[in-house]
PAKENU-559687 format. One record per residue (C-alpha): residue number from 1; x, y, z. Coordinates in steps of 0.2 Angstrom, whole numbers, plus 5000, padded with zeros to 4 digits. Example, Ala and Ser with C-alpha at 12.3 -4.5 7.8 and 13.67 -1.06 7.14 Angstrom:
2
<r><vexmi>1</vexmi><c1>5062</c1><c2>4978</c2><c3>5039</c3></r>
<r><vexmi>2</vexmi><c1>5068</c1><c2>4995</c2><c3>5036</c3></r>
//
This chain:
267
<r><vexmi>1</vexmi><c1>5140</c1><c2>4933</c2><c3>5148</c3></r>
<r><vexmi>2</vexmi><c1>5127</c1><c2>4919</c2><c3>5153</c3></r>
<r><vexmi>3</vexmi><c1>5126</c1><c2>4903</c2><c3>5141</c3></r>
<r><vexmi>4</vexmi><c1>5109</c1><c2>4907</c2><c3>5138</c3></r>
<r><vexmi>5</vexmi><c1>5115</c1><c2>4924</c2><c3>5132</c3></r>
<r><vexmi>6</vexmi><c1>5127</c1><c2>4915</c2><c3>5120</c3></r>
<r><vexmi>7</vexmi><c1>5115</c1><c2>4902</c2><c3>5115</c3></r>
<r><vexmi>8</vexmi><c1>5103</c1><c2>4917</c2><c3>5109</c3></r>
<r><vexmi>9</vexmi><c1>5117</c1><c2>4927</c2><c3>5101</c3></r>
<r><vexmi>10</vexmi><c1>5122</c1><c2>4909</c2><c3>5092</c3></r>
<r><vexmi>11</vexmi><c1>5105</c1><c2>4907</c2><c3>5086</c3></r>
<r><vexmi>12</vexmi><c1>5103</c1><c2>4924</c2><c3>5081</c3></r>
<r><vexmi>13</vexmi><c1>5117</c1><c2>4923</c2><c3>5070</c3></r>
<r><vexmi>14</vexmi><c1>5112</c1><c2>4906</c2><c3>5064</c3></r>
<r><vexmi>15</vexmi><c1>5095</c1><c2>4912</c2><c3>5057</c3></r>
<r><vexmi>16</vexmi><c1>5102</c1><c2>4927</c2><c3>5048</c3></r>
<r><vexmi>17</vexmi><c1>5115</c1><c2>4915</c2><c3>5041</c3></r>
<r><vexmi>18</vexmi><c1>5102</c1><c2>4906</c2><c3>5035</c3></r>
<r><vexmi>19</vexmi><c1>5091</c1><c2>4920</c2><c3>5029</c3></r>
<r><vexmi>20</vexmi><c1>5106</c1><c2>4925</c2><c3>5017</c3></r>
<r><vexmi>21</vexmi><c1>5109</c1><c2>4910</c2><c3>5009</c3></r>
<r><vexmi>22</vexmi><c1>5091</c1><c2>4908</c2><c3>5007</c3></r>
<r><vexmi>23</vexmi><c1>5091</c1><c2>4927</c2><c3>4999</c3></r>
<r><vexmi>24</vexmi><c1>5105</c1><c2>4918</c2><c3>4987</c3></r>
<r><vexmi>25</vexmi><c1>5096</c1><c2>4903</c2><c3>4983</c3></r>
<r><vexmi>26</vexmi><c1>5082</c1><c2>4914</c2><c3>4977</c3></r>
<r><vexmi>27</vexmi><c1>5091</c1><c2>4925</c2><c3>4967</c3></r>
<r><vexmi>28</vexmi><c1>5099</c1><c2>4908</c2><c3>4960</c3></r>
<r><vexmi>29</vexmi><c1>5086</c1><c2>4898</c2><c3>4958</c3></r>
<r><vexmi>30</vexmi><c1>5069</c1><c2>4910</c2><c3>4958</c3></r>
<r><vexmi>31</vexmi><c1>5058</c1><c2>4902</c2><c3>4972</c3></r>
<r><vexmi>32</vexmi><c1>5049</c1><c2>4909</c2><c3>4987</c3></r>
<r><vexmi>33</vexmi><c1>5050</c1><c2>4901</c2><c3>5001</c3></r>
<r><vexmi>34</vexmi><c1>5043</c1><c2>4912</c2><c3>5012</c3></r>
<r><vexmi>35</vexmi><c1>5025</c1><c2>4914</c2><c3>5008</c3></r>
<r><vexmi>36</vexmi><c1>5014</c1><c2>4914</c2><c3>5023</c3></r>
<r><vexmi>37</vexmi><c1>5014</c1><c2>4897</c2><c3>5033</c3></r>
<r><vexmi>38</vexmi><c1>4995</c1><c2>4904</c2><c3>5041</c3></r>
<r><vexmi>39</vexmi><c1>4981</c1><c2>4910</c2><c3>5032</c3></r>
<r><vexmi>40</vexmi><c1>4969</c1><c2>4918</c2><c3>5045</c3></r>
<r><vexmi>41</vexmi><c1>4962</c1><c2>4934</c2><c3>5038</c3></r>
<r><vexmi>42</vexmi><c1>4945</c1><c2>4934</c2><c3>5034</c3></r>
<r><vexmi>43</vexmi><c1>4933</c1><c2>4947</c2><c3>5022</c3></r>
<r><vexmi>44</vexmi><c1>4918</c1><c2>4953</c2><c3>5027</c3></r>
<r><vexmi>45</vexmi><c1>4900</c1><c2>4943</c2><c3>5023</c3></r>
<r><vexmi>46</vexmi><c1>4898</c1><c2>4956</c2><c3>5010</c3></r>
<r><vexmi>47</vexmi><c1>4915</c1><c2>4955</c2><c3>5002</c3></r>
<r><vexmi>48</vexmi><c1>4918</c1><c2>4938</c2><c3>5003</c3></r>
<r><vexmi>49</vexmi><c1>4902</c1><c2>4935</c2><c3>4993</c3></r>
<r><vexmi>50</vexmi><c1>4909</c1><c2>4947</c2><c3>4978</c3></r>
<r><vexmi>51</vexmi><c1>4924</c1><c2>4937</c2><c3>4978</c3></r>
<r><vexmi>52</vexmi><c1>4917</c1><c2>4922</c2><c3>4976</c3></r>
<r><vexmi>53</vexmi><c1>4911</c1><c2>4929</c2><c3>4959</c3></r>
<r><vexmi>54</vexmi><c1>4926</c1><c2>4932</c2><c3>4953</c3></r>
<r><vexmi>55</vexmi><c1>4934</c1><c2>4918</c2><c3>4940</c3></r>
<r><vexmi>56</vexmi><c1>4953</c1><c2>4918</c2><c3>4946</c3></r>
<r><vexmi>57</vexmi><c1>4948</c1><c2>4914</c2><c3>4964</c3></r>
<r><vexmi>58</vexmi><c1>4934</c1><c2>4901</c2><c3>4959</c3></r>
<r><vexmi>59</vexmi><c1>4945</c1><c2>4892</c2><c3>4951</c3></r>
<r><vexmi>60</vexmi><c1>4959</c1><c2>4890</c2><c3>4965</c3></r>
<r><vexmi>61</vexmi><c1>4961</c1><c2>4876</c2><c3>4977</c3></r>
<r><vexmi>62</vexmi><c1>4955</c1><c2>4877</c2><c3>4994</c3></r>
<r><vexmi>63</vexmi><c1>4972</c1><c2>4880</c2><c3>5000</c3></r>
<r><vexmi>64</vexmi><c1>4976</c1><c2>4893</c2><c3>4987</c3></r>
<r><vexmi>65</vexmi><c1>4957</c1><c2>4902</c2><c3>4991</c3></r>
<r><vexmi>66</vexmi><c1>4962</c1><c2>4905</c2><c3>5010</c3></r>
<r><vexmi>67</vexmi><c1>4980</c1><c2>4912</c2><c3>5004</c3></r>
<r><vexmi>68</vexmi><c1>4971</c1><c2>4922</c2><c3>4989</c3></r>
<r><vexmi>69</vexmi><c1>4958</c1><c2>4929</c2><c3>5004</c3></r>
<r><vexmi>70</vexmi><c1>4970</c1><c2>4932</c2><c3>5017</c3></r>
<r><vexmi>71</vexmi><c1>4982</c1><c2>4941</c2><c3>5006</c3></r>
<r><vexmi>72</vexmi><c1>4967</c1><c2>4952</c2><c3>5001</c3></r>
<r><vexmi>73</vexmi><c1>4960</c1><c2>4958</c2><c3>5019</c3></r>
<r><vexmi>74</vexmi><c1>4981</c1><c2>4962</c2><c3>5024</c3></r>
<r><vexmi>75</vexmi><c1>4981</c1><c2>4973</c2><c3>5006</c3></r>
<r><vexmi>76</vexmi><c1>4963</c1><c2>4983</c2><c3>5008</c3></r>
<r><vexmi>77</vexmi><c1>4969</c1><c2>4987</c2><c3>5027</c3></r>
<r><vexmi>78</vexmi><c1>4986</c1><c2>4994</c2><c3>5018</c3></r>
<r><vexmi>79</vexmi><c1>4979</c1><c2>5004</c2><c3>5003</c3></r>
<r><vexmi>80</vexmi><c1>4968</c1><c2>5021</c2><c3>5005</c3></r>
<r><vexmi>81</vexmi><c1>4950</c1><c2>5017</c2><c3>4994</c3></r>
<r><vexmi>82</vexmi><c1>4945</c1><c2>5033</c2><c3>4987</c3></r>
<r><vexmi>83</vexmi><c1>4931</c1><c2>5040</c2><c3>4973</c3></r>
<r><vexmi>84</vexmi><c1>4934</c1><c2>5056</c2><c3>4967</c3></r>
<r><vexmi>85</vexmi><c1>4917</c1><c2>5062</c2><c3>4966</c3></r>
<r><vexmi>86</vexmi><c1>4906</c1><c2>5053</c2><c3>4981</c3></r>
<r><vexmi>87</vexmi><c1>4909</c1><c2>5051</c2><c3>4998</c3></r>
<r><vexmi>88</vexmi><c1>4912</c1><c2>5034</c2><c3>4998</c3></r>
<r><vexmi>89</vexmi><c1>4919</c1><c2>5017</c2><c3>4990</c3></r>
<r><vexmi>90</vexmi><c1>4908</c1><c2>5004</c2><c3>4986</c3></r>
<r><vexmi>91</vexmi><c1>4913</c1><c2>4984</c2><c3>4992</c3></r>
<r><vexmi>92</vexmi><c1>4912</c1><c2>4979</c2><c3>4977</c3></r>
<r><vexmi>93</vexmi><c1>4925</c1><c2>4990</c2><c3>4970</c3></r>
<r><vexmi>94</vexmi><c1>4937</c1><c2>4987</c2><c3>4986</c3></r>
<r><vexmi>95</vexmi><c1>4934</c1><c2>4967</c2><c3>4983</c3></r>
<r><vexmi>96</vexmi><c1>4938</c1><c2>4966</c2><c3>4963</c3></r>
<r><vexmi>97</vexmi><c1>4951</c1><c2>4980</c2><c3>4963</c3></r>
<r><vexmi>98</vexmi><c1>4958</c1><c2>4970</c2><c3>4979</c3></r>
<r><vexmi>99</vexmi><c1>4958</c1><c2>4953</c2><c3>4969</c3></r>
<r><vexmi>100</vexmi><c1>4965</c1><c2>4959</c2><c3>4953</c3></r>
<r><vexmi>101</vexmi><c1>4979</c1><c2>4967</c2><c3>4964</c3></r>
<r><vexmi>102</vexmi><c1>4981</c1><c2>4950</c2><c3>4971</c3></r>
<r><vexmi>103</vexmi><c1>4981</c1><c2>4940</c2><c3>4957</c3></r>
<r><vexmi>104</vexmi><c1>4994</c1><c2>4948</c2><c3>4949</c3></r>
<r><vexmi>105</vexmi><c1>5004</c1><c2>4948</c2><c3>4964</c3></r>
<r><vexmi>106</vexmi><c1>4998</c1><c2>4929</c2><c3>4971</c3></r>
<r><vexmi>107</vexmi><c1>5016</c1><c2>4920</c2><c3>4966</c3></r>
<r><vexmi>108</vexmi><c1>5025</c1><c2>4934</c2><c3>4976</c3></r>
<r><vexmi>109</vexmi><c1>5030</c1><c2>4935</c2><c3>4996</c3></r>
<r><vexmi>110</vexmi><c1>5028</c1><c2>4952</c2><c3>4995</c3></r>
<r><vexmi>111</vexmi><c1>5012</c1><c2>4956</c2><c3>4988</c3></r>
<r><vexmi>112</vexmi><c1>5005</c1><c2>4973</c2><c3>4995</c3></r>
<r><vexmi>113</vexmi><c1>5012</c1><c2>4987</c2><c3>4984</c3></r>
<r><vexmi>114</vexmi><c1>5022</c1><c2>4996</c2><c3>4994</c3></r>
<r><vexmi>115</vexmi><c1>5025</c1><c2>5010</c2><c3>4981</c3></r>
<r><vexmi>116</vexmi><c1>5006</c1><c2>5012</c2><c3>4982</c3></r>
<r><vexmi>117</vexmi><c1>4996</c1><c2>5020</c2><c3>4995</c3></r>
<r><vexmi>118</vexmi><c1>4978</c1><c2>5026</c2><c3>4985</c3></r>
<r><vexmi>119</vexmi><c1>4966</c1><c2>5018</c2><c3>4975</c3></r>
<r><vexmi>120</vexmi><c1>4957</c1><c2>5033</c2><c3>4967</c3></r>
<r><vexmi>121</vexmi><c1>4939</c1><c2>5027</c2><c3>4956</c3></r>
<r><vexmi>122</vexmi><c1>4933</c1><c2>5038</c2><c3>4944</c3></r>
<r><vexmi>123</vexmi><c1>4916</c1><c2>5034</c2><c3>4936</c3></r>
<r><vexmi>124</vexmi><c1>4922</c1><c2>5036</c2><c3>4917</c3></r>
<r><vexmi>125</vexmi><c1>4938</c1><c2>5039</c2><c3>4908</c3></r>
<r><vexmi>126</vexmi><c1>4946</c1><c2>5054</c2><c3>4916</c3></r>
<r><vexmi>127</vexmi><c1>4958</c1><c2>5069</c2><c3>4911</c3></r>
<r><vexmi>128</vexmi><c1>4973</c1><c2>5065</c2><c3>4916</c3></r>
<r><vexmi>129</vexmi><c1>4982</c1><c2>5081</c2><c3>4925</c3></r>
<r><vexmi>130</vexmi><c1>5000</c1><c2>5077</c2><c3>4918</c3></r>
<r><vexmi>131</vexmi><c1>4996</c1><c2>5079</c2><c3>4900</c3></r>
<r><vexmi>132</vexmi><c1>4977</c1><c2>5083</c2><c3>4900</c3></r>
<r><vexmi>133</vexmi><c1>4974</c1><c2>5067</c2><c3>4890</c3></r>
<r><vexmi>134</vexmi><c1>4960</c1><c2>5056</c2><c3>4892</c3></r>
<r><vexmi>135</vexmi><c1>4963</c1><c2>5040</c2><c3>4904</c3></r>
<r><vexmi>136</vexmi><c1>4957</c1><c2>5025</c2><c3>4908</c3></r>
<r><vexmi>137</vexmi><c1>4970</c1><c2>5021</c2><c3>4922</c3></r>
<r><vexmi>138</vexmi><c1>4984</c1><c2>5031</c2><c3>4927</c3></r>
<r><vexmi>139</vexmi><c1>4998</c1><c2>5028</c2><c3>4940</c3></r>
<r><vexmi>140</vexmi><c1>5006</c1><c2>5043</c2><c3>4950</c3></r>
<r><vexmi>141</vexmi><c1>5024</c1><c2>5036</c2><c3>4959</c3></r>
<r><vexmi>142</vexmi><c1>5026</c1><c2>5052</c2><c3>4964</c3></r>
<r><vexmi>143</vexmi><c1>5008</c1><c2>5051</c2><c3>4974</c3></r>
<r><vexmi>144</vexmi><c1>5008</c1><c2>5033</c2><c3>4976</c3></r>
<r><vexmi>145</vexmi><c1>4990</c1><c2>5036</c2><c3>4969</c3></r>
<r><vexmi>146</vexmi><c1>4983</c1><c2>5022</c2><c3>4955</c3></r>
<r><vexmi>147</vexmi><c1>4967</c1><c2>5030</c2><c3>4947</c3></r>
<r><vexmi>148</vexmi><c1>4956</c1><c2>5019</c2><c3>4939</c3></r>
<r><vexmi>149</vexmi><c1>4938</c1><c2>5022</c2><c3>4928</c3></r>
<r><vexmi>150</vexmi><c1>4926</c1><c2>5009</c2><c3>4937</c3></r>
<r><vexmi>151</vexmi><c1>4917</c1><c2>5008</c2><c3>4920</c3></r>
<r><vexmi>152</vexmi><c1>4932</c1><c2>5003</c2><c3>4910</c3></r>
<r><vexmi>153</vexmi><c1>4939</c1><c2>4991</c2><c3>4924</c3></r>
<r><vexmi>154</vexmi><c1>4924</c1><c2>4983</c2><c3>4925</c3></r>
<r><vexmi>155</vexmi><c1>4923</c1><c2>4979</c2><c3>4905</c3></r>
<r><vexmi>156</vexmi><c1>4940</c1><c2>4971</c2><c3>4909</c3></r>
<r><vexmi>157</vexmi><c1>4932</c1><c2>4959</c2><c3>4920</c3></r>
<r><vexmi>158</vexmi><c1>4918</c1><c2>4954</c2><c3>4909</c3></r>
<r><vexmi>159</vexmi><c1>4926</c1><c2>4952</c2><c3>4896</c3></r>
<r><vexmi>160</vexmi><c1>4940</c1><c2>4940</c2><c3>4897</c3></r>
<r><vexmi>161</vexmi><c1>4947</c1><c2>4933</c2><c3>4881</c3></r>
<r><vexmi>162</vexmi><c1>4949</c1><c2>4951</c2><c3>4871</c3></r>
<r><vexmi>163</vexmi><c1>4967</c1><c2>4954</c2><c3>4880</c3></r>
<r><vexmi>164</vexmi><c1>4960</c1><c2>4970</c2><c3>4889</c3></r>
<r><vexmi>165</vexmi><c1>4960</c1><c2>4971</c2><c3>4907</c3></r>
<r><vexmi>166</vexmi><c1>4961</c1><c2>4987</c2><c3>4913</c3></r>
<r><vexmi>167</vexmi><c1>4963</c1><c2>4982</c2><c3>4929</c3></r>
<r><vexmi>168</vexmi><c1>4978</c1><c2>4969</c2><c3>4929</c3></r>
<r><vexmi>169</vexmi><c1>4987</c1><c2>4981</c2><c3>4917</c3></r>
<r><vexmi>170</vexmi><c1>4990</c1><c2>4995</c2><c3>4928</c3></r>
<r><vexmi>171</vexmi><c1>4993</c1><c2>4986</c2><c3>4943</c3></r>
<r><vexmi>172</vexmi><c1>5008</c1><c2>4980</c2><c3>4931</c3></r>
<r><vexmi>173</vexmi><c1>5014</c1><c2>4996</c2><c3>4931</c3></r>
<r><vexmi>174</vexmi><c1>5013</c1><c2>4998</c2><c3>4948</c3></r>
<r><vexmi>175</vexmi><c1>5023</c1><c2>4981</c2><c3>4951</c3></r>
<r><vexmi>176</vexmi><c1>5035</c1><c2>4986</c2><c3>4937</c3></r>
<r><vexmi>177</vexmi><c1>5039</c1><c2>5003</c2><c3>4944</c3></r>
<r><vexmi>178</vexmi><c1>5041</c1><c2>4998</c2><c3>4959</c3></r>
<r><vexmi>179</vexmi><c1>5055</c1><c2>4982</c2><c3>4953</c3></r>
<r><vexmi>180</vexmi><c1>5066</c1><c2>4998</c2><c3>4946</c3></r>
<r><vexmi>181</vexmi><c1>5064</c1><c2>5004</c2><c3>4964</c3></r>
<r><vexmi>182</vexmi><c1>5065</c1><c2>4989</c2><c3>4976</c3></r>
<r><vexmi>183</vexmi><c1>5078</c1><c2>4979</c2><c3>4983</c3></r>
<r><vexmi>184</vexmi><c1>5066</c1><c2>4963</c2><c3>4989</c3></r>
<r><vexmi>185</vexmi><c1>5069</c1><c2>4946</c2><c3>4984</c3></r>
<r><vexmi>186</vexmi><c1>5054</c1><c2>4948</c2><c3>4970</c3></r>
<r><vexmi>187</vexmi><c1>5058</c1><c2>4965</c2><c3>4962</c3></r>
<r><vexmi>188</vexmi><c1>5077</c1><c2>4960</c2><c3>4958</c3></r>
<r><vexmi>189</vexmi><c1>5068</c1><c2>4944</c2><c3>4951</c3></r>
<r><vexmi>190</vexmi><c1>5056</c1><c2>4956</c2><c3>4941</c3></r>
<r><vexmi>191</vexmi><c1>5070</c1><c2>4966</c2><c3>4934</c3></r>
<r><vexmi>192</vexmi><c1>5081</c1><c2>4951</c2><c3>4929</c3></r>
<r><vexmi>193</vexmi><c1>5067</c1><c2>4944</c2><c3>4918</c3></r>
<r><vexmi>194</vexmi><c1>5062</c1><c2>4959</c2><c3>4912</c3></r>
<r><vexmi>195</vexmi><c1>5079</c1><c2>4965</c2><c3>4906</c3></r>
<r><vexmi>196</vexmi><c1>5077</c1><c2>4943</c2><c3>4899</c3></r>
<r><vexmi>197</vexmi><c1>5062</c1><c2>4949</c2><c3>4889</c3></r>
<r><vexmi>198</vexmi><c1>5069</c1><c2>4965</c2><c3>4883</c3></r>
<r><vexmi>199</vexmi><c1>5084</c1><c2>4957</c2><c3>4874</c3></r>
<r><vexmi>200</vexmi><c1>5074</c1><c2>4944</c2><c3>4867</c3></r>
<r><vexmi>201</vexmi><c1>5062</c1><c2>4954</c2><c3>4856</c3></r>
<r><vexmi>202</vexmi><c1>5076</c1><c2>4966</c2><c3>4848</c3></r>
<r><vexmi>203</vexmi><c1>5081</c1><c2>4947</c2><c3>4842</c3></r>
<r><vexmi>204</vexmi><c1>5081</c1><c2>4948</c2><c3>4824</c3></r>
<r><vexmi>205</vexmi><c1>5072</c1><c2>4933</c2><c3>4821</c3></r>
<r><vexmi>206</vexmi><c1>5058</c1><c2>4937</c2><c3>4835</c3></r>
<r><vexmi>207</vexmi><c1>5056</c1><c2>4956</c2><c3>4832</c3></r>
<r><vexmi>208</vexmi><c1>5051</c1><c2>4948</c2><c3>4813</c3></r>
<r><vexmi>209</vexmi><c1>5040</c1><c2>4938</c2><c3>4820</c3></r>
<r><vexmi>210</vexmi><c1>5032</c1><c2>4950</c2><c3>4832</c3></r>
<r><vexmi>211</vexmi><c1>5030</c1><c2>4960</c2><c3>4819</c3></r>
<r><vexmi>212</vexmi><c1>5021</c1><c2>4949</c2><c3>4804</c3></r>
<r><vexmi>213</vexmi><c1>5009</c1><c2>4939</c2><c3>4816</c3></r>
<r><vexmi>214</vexmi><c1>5005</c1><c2>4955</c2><c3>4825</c3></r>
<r><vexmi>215</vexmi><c1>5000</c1><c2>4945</c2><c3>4839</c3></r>
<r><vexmi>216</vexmi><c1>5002</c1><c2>4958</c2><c3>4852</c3></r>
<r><vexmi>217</vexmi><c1>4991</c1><c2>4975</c2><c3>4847</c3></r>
<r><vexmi>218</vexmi><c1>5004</c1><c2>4990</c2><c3>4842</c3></r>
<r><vexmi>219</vexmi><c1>5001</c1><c2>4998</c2><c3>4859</c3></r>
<r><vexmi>220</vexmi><c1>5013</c1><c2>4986</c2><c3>4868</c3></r>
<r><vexmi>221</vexmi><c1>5027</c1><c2>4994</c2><c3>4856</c3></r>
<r><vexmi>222</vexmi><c1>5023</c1><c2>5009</c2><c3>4865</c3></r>
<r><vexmi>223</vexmi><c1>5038</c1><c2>5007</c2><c3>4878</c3></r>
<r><vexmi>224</vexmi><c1>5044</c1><c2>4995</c2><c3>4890</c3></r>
<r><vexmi>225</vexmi><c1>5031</c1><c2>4998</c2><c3>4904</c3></r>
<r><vexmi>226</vexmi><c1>5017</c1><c2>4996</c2><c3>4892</c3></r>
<r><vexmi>227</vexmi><c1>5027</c1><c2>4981</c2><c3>4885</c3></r>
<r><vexmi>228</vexmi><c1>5026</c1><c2>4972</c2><c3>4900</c3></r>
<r><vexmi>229</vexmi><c1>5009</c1><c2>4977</c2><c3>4905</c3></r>
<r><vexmi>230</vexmi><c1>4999</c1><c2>4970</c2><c3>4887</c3></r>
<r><vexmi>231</vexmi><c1>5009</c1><c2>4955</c2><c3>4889</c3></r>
<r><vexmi>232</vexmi><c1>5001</c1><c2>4952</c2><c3>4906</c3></r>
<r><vexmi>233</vexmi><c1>4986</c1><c2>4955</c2><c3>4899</c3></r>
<r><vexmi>234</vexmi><c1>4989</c1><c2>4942</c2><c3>4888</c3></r>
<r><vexmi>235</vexmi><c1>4995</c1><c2>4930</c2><c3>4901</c3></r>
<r><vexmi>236</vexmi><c1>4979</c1><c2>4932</c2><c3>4911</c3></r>
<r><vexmi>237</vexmi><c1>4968</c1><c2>4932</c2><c3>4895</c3></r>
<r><vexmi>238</vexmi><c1>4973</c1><c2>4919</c2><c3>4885</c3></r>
<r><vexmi>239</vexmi><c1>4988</c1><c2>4908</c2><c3>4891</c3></r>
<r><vexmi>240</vexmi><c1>4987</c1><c2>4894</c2><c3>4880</c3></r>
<r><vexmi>241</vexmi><c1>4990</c1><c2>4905</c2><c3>4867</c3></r>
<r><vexmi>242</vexmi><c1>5004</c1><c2>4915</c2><c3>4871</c3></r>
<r><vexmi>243</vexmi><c1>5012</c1><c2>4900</c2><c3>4877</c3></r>
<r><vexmi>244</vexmi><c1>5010</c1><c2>4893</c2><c3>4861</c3></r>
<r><vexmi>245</vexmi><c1>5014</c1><c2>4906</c2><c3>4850</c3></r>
<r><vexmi>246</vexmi><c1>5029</c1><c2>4915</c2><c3>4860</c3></r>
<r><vexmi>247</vexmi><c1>5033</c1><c2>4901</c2><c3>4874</c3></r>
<r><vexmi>248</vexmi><c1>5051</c1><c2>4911</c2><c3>4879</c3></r>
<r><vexmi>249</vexmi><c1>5041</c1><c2>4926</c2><c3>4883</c3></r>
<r><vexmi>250</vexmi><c1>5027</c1><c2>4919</c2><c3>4891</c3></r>
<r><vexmi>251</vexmi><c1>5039</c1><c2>4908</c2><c3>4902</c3></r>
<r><vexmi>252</vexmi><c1>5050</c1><c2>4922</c2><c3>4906</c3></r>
<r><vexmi>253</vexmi><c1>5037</c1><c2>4932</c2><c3>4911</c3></r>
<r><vexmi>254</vexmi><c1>5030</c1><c2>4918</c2><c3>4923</c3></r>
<r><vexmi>255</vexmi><c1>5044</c1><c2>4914</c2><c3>4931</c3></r>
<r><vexmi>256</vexmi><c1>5045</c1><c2>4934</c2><c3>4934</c3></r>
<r><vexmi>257</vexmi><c1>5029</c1><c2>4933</c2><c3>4943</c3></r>
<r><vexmi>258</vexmi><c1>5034</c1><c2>4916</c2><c3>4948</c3></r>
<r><vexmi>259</vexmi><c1>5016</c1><c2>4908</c2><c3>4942</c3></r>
<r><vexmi>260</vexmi><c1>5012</c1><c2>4891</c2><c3>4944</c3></r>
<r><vexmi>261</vexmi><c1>5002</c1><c2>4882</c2><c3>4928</c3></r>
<r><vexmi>262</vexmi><c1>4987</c1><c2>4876</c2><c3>4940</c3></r>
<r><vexmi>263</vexmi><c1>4984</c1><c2>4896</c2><c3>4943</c3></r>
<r><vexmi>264</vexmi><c1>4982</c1><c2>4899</c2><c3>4925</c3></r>
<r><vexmi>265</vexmi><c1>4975</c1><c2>4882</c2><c3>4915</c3></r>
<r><vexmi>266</vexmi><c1>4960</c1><c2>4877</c2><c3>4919</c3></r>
<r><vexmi>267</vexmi><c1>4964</c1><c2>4860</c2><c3>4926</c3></r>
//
């Protein structure tokens, strides 16, 4: 074998040294060091001024705008936009259904949903065909399908101190599904807080507090997915609180998305 073939076979085996200590750190130590080094990817005239509404991106550092944007355009060219009932999707609910995805996801290297295909808009809340309830949101993993009610994300949006967002809850579940499912760096990190989180409520001591200040509305209780997705709405909605009120919970569940305090309090 040439020396240039073993210098090539030395540096491959260097790099994937490297990668698997790096994999260990991370488990460790819960950082990313991967996230994209080039930020390239632009939106459309028409999107990028419907993202410039939107509070979370406003509120972001220039360096932390081109990441947000370019980490949008890569997830609407992944994800399927479909309404139920009309031919077509309108920009603006590509753009803010692609920011809330985003935002949830913006502390992750991998932050395209690969356990979802299908945004599916329906105008209103709509029956669901599982259990013939009414929904707001639903997520299929079997369809890789999340369906939304445009009317009932939007209120989400609009209103942002009530802890209701339609939007950033069901992409939880989506994220949360998929950390059951996943072997990537960020889902094993999901699953080690969540389980985190889990133990610390059946404390004693907190499941009494949790339940005489009733801070968290009695749907949360429902079961562990819906759980973890009130307590990101909480998060989003009104972090000064949480952190104040239940600061192991709220830091467990940032270090699960692996937030940054700049991302979330208004500087």
């Amino acid at each position: 074998m040439a020396p240039y073939a073993f210098a090539a076979v030395a540096i491959g085996f260097l790099f994937f040294f490297g990668h698997l200590v790096l994999r260990k750190l991370q488990h460790k130590n819960d950082f990313v060091w991967n996230r994209q080094p080039v930020t390239f990817r632009k939106l459309t005239l028409s999107r990028k001024r419907i993202l410039e509404t939107y509070p979370f991106y406003q509120q972001l550092s220039k360096k932390y705008q081109r990441q947000f944007e370019h980490r949008m355009v890569a997830f609407i060219k992944d994800k399927d936009f479909r309404h139920r009932y009309e031919n077509e999707v309108s920009d603006a609910q590509v753009t803010y259904s692609a920011a809330v995805a985003i935002q949830l996801s913006f502390g992750r290297a991998n932050y395209l949903y690969s356990m979802m295909n299908t945004v599916l808009f329906f105008p209103q809340a709509f029956q669901s065909p599982t259990n013939e309830a009414m929904h707001k949101g639903e997520y299929n993993p079997r369809a890789k399908v999340l369906a939304l009610s445009w009317e009932d994300f939007l209120t989400g949006m609009a209103i942002d101190n009530d802890n209701l967002h339609l939007g950033l809850h069901e992409f939880m579940h989506v994220m949360h599904f998929e950390s059951k499912h996943s072997t990537d760096v960020d889902s094993a990190r999901f699953h080690k807080y969540e389980q985190k989180i889990l133990h610390h409520i059946m404390q004693p001591e907190v499941r009494e507090r949790l339940d005489n200040t009733k801070y968290f509305r009695e749907y949360a209780f429902t079961n562990e997915y819906e759980f973890l997705s009130v307590l990101t709405e909480y998060f989003f909605e009104s972090p000064a609180d949480f952190k104040s009120g239940f600061p192991v919970l709220f830091n467990y569940l940032k270090t699960a998305l692996l937030y940054k305090d700049e991302w979330i309090f208004e500087n």
